[in-house]
Residue frames relative to the residue before (quaternion, step in Angstrom):
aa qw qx qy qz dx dy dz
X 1.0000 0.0000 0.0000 0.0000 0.00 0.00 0.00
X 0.2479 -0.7202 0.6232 0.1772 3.35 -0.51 1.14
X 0.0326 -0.6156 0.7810 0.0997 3.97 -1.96 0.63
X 0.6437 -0.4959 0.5494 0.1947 2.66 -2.03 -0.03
X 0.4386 0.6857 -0.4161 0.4053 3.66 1.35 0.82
X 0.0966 -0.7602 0.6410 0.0420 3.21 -1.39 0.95
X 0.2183 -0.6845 0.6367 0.2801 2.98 -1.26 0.31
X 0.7784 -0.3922 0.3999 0.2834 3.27 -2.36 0.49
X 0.9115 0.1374 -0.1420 0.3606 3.47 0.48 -0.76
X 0.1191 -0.8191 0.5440 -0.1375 3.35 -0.68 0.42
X 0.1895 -0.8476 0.4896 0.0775 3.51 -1.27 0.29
X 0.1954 0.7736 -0.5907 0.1198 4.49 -0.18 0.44
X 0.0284 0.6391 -0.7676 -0.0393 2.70 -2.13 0.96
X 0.1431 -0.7141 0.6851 -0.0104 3.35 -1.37 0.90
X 0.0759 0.8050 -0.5769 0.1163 3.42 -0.44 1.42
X 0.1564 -0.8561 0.4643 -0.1644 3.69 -0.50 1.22
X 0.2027 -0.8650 0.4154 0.1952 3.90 -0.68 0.84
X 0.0620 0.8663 -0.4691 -0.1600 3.53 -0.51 0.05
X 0.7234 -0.4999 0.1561 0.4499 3.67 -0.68 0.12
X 0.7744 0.2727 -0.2685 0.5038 3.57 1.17 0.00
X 0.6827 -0.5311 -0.1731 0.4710 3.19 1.52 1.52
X 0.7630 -0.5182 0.2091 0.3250 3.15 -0.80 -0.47
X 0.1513 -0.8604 0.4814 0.0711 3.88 -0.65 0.18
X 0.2113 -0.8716 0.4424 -0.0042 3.32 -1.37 0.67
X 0.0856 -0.8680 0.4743 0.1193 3.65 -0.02 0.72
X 0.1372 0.7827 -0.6063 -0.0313 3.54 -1.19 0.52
X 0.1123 0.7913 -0.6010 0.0074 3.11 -1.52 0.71
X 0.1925 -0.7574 0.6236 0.0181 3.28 -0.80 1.06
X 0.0061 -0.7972 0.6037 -0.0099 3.66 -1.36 0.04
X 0.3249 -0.6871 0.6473 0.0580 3.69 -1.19 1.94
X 0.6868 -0.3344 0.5101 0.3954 3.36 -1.71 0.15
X 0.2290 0.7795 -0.5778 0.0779 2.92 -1.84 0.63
X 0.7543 -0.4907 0.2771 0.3367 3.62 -0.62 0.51
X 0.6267 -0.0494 0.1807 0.7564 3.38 0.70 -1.32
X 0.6756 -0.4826 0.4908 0.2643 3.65 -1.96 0.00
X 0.1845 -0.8043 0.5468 -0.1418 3.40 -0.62 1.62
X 0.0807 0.8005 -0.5937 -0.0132 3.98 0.39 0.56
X 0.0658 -0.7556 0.6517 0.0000 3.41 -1.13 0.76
X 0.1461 -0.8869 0.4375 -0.0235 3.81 -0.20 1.16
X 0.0859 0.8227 -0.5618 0.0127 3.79 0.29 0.46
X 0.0401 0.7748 -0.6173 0.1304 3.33 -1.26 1.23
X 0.6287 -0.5197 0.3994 0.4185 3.55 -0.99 0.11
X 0.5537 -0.6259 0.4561 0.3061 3.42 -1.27 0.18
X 0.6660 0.3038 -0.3920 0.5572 3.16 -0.61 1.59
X 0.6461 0.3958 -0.3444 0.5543 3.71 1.24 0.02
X 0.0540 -0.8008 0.5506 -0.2295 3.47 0.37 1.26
X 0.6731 0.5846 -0.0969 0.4425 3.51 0.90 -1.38
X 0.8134 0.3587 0.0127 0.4577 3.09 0.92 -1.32
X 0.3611 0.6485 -0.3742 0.5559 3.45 2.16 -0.05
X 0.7929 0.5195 -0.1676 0.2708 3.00 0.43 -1.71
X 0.7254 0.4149 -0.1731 0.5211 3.41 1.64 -0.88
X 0.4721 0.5306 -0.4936 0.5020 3.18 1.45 -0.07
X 0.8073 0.2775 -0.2801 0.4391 4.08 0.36 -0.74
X 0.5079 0.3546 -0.5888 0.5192 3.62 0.59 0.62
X 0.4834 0.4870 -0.5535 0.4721 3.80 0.23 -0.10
X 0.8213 0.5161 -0.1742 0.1698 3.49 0.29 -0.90
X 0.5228 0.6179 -0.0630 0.5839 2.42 2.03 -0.60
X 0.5711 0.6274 -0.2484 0.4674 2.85 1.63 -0.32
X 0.6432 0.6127 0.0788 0.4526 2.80 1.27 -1.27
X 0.7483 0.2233 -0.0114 0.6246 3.46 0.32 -1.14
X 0.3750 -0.4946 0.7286 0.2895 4.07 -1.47 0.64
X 0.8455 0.0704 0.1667 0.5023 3.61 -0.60 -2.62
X 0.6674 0.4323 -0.5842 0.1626 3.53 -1.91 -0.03
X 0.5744 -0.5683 0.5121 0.2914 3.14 -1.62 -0.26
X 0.0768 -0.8157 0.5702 0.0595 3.60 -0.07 1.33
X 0.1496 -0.7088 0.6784 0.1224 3.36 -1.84 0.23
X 0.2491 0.8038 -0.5288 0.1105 3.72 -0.26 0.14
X 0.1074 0.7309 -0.6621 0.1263 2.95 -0.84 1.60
X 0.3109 -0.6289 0.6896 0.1799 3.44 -2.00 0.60
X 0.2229 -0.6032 0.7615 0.0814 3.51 -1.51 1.18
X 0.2375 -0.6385 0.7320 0.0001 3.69 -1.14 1.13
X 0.0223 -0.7456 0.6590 -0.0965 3.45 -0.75 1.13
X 0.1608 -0.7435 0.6485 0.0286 4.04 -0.03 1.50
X 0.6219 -0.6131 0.4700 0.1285 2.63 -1.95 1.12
X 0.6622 -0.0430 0.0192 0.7478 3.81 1.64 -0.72
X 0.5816 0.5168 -0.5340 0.3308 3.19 -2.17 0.02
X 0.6626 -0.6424 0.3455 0.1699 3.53 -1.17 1.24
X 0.2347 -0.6720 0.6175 0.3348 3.57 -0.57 -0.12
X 0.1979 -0.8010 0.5522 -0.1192 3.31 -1.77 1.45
X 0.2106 0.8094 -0.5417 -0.0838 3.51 -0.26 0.67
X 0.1646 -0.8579 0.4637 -0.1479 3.37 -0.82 1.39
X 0.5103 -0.7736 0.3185 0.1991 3.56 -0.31 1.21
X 0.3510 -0.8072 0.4321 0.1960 3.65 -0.31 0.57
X 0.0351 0.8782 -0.4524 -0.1510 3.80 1.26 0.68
X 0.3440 0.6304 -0.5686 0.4012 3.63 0.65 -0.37
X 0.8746 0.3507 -0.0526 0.3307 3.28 -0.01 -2.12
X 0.5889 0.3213 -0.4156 0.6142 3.96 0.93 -0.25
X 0.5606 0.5807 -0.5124 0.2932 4.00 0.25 -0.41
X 0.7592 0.4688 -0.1908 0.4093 3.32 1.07 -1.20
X 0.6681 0.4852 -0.3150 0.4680 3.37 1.43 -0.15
X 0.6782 0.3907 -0.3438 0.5188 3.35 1.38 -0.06
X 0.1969 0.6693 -0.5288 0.4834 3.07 1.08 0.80
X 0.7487 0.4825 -0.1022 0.4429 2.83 -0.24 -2.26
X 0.8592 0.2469 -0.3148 0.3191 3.38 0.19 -0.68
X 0.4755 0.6819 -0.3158 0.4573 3.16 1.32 0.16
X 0.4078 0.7313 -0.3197 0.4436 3.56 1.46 -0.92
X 0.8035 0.3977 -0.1229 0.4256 2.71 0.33 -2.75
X 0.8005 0.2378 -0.2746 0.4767 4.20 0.14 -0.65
X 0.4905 -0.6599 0.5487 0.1512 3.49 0.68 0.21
X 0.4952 0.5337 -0.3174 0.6076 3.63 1.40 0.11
X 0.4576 -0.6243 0.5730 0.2693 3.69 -1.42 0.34
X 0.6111 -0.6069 0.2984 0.4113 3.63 -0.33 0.75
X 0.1001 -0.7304 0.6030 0.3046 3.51 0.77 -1.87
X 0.2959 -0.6694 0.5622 0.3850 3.37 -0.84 -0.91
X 0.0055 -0.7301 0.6278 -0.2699 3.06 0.03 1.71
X 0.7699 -0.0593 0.3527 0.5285 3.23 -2.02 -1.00
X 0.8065 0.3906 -0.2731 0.3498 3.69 -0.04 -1.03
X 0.6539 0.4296 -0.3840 0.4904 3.32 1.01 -0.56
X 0.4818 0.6940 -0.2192 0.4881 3.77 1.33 -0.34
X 0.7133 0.2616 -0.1959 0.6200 3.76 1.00 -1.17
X 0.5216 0.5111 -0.5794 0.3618 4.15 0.64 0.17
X 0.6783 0.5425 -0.3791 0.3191 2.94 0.84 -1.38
X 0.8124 0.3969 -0.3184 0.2848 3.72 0.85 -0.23
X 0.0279 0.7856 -0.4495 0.4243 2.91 1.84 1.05
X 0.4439 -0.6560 0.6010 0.1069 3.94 -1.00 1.04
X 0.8330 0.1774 -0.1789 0.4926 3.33 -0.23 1.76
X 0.5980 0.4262 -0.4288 0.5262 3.44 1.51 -0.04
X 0.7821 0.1949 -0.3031 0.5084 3.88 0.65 0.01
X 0.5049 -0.5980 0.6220 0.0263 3.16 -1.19 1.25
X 0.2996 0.7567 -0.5789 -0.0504 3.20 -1.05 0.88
X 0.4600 0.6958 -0.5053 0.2212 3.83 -0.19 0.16
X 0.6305 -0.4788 0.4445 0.4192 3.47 -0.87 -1.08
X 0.6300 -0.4374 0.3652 0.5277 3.97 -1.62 0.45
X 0.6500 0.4120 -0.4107 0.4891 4.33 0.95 -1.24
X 0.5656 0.6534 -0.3900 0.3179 3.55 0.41 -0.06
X 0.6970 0.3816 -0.1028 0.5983 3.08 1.36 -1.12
X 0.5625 0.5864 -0.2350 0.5334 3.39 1.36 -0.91
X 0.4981 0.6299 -0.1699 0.5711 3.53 1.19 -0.57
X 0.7192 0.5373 -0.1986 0.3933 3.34 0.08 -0.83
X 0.6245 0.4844 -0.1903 0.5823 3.21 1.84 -1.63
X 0.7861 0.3470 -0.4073 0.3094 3.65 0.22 -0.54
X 0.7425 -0.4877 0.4324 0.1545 3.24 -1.53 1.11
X 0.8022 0.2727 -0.1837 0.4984 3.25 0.35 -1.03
X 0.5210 0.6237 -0.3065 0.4956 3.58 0.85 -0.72
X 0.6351 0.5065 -0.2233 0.5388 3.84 1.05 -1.21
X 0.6782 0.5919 -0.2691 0.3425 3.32 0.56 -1.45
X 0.6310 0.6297 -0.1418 0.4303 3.25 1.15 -1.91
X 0.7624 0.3039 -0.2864 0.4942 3.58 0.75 -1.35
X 0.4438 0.6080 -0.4867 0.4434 3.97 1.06 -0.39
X 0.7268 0.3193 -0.3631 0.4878 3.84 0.25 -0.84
X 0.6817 0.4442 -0.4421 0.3775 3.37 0.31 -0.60
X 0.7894 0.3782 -0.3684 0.3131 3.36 0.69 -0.58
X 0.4443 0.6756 -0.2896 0.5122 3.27 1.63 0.51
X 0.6575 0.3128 -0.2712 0.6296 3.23 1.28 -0.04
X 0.7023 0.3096 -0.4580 0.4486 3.46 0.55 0.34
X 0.3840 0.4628 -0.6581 0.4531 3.70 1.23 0.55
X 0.6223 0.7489 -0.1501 0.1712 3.57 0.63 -0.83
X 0.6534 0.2909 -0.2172 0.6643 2.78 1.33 -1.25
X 0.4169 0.7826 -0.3010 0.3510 4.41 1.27 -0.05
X 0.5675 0.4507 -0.1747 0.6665 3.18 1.94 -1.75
X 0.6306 0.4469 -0.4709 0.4253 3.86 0.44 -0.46
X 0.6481 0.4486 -0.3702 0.4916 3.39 0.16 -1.84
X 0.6376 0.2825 -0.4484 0.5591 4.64 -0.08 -0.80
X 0.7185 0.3113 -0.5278 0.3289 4.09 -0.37 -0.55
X 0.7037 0.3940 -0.4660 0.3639 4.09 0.70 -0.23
X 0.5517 0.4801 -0.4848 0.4797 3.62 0.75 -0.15
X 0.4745 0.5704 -0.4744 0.4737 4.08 1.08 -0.73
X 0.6694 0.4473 -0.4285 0.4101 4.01 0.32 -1.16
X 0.6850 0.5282 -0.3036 0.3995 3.42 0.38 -1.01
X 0.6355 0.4819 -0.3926 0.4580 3.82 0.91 -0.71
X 0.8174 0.4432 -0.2745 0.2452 2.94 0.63 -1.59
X 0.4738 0.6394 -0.3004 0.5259 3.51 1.58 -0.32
X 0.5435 0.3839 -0.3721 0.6471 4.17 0.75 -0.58
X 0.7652 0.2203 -0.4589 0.3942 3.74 -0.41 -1.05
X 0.7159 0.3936 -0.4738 0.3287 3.98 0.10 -0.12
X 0.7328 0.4254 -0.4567 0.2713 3.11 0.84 0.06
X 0.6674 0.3767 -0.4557 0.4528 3.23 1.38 0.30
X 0.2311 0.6319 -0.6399 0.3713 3.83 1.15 0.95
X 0.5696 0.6276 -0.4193 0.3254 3.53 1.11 -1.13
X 0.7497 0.4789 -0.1438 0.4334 2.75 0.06 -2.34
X 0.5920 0.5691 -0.3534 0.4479 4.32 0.72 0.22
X 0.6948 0.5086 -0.1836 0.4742 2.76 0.94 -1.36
X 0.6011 0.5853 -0.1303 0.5283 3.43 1.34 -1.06
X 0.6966 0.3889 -0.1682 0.5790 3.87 1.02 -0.47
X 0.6721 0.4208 -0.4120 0.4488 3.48 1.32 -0.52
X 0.6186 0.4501 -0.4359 0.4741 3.78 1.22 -0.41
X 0.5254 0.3989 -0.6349 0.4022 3.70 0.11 -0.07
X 0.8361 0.3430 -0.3595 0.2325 3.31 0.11 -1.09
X 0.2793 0.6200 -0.5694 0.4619 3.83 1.52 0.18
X 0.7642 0.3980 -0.2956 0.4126 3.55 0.03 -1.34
X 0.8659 0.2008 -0.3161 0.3317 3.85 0.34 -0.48
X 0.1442 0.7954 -0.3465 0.4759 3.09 1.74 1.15
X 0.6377 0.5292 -0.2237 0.5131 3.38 1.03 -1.63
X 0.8294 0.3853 -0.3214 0.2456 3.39 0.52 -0.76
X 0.3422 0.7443 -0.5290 0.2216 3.79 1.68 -0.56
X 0.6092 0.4725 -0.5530 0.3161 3.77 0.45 -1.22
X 0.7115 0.6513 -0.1431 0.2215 3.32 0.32 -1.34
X 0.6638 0.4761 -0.2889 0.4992 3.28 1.89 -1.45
X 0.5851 0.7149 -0.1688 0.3436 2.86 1.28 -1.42
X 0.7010 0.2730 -0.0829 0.6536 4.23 1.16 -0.42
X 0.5108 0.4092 -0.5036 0.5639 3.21 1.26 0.98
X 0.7265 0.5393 -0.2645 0.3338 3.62 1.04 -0.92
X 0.7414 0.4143 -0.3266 0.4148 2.61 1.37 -0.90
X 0.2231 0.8356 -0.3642 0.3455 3.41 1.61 -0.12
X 0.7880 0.3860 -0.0203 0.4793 3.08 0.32 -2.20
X 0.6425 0.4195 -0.4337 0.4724 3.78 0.77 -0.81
X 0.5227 0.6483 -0.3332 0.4420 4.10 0.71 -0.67
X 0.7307 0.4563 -0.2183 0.4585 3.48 0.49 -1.46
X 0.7192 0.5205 -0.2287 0.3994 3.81 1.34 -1.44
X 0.6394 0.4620 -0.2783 0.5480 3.23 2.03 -0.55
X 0.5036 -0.6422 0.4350 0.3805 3.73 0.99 0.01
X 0.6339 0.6143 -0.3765 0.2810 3.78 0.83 -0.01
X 0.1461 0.9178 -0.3494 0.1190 3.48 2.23 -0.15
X 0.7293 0.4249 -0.0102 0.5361 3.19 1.17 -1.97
X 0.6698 0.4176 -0.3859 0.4776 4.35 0.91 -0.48
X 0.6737 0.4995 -0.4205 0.3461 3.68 0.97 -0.79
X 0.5929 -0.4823 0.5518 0.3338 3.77 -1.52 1.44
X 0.5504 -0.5348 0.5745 0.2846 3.52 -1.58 1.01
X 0.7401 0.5351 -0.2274 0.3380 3.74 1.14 -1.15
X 0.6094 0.3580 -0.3094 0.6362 3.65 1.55 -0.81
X 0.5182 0.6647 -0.3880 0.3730 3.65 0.60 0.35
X 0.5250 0.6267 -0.0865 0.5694 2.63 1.21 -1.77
X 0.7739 0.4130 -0.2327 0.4199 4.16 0.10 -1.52
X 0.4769 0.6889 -0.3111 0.4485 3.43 1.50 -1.34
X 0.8982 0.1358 -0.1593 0.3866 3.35 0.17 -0.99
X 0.5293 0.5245 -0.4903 0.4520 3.42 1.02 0.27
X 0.6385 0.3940 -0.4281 0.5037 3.88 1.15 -0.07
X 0.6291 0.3299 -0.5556 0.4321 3.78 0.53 0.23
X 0.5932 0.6702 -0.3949 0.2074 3.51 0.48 -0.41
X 0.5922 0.5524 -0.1884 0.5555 2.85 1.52 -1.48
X 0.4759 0.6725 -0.2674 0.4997 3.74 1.25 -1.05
X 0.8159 0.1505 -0.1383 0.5408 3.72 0.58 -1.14
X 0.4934 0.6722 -0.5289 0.1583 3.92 0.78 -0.32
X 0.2576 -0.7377 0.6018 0.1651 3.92 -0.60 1.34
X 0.5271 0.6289 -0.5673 0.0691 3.83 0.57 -0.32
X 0.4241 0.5996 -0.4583 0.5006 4.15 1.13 0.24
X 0.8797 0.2316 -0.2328 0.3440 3.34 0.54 -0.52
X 0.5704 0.5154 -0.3776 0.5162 3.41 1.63 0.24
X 0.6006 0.5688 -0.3636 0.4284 3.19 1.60 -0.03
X 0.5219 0.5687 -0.3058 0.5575 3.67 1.65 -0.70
X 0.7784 0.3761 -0.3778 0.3314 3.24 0.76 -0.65
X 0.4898 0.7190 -0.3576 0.3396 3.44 1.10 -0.41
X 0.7167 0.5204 -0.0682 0.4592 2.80 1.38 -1.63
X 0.6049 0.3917 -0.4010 0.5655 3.44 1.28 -0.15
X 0.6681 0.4285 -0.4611 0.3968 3.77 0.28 -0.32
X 0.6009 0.4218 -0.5033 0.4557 3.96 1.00 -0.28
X 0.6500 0.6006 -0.3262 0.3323 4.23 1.02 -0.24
X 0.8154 0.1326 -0.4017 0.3953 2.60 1.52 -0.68
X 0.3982 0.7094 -0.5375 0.2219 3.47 1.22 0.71
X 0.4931 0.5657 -0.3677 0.5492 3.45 1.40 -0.47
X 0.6358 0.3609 -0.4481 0.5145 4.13 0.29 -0.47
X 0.5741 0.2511 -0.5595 0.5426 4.55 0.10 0.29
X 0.7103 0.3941 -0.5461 0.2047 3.28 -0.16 -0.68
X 0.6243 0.5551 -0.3395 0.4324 3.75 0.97 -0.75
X 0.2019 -0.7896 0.5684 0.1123 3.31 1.00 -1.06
X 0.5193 0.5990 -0.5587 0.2437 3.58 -1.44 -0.17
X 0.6035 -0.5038 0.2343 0.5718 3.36 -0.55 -1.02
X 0.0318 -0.8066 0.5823 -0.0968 3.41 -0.34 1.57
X 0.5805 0.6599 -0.4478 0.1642 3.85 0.40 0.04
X 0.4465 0.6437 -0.4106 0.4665 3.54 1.56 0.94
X 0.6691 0.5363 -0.2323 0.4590 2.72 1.41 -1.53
X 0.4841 0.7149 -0.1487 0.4822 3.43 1.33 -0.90
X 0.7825 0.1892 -0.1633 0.5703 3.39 0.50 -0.73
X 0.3176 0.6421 -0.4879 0.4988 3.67 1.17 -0.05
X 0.9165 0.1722 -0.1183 0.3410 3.20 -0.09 -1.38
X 0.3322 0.5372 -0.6068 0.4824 3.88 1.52 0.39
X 0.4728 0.6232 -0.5071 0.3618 4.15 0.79 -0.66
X 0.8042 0.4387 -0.2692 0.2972 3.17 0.03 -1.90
X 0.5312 0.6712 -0.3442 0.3859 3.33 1.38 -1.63
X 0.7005 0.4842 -0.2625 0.4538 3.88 0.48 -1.38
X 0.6227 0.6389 -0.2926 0.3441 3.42 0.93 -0.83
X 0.6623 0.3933 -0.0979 0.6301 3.45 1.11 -1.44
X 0.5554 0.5590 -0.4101 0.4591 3.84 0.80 -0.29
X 0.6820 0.4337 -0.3101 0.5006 3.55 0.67 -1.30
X 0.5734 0.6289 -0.3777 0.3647 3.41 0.82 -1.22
X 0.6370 0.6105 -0.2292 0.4110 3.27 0.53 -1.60
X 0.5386 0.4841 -0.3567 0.5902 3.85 0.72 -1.58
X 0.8209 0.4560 -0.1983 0.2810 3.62 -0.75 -1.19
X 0.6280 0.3252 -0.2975 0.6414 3.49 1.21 -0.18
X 0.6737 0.6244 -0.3716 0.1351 3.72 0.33 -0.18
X 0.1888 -0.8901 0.3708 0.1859 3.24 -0.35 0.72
X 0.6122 0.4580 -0.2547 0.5922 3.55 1.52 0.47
X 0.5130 -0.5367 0.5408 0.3954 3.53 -1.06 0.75
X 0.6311 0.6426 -0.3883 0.1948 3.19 0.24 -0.81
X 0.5928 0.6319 0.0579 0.4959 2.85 1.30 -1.51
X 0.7674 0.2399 -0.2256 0.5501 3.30 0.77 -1.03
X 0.7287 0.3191 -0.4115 0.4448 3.87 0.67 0.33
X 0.2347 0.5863 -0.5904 0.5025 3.44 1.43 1.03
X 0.7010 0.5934 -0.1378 0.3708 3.47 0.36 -1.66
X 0.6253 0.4715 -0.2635 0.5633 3.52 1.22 -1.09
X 0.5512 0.6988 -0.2769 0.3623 3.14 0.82 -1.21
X 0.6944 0.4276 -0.2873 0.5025 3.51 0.35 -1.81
X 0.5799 0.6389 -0.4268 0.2709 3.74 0.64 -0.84
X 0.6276 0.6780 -0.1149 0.3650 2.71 1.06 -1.54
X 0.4970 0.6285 -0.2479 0.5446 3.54 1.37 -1.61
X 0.8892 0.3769 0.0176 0.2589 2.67 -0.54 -2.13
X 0.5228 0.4402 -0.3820 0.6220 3.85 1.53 0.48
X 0.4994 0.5699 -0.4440 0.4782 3.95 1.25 -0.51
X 0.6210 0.5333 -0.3812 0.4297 3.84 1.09 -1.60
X 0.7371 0.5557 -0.3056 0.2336 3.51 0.42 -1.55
X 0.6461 0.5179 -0.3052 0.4703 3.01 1.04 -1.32
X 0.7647 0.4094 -0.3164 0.3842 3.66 0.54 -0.93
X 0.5393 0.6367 -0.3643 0.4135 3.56 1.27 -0.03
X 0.6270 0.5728 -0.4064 0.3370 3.15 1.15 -1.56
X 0.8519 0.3688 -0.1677 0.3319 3.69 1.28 -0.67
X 0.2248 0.6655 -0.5486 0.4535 3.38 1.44 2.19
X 0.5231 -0.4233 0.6213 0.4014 3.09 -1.57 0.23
């Protein structure tokens, strides 16, 4: 059964040859909170960074992306060359802040490793950069490795979305036992107190009628049918978030919240082992969901 789930992480490379040599895109991408694009390119492809990660954005909701292209030319020297525009202005700045001339120390030493003050490729490298078509070419290519990225995160997505339904099952399956050993609390519950009465000798002084009230206030005290009913109702929400799919793995973990919530609940009202390792159980379940959620879009 194909869905419309993805997962967060994922891996692509698209490597490709042209007449002034050859080139190579990758991007890969970890789990993450909200969407993070990171774009690395040669120097002089400024333009083409920038359109590689609005593409992406396009594309992608959450994770942490990287996606860089290595340009291997067929000829032409290697160059590394100092960006003075860009380290002038930072020794400025840093000059401002200590009020001290820089020198050429340590500090003049840690601008230089500042991103963009050394240059390093070749003149076709830069020369490169100018041609149109040559740009154009690596834009698609790197568009198809955002591409083939959304596949490689939508087949690991099949695989989630298949585990989380199968332990929607295996809930759904733990919440009727415990519907069924629910039924019995009235029942356990006016035996115990029965037996604690009888152990205290008072079995025979206590009114049939305050007896009678006694245990309709623990009962009511333990009745779980509010929370086997929330829970039901969360497993039809979140079966209804795979079917929609998109980016649902907040919403998803929202409700692994609620699930735990009514689980603990459940423990704490129970008056039967039975019951309470139904209850333990769902925990159990319902930390399998989280964990596999934490890793949707």
């Amino acid at each position: 059964m194909t869905s419309n789930v993805s997962s967060m992480t994922g891996f692509a490379r698209v490597a490709g040859e042209a007449g002034w040599g050859s080139w190579a895109w990758e991007a890969k991408s970890v789990n993450g909170r909200s969407l993070d694009v990171r774009v690395n390119t040669p120097s002089g492809f400024e333009a083409l960074e920038q359109a590689v990660k609005q593409a992406a954005k396009a594309r992608f909701a959450r994770g942490n992306l990287q996606v860089g292209l290595r340009i291997d030319l067929s000829s032409g020297p290697e160059t590394l060359s100092v960006n003075s525009d860009a380290l002038n202005l930072l020794v400025r700045a840093y000059e401002n802040i200590s009020s001290k001339p820089i020198g050429d120390g340590d500090a003049l030493a840690t601008l230089m490793t500042v991103k963009g003050v050394i240059e390093t490729g070749s003149s076709s490298t830069r020369d490169l950069a100018t041609d149109e078509d040559a740009v154009a070419l690596l834009q698609s290519a790197g568009e198809q490795a955002l591409d083939e990225l959304a596949s490689a995160r939508k087949a690991e997505g099949e695989a989630l979305y298949a585990l989380i339904r199968q332990h929607l099952d295996e809930i759904e399956a733990a919440v009727a036992r415990a519907t069924d050993y629910a039924a019995s609390q009235p029942g356990l519950l006016k035996a115990r107190l029965e037996k604690q009465l009888a152990e205290l000798g008072a079995d025979k002084s206590v009114d049939a009628d305050r007896m009678a009230a006694e245990i309709a206030l623990s009962a009511a005290k333990a009745d779980v049918r509010e929370e086997l009913d929330r829970l039901t109702a969360h497993i039809a929400s979140a079966r209804q978030l795979l079917e929609n799919g998109g980016a649902i793995g907040r919403k998803l973990d929202f409700l692994a919240q609620e699930f735990n919530r009514e689980a603990n609940t459940l423990c704490s009202k129970s008056a039967s082992l039975d019951l309470t390792n139904e209850g333990l159980a769902l925990k159990g379940l319902v930390d399998q969901v989280k964990e596999q959620a934490a890793n949707v879009e």
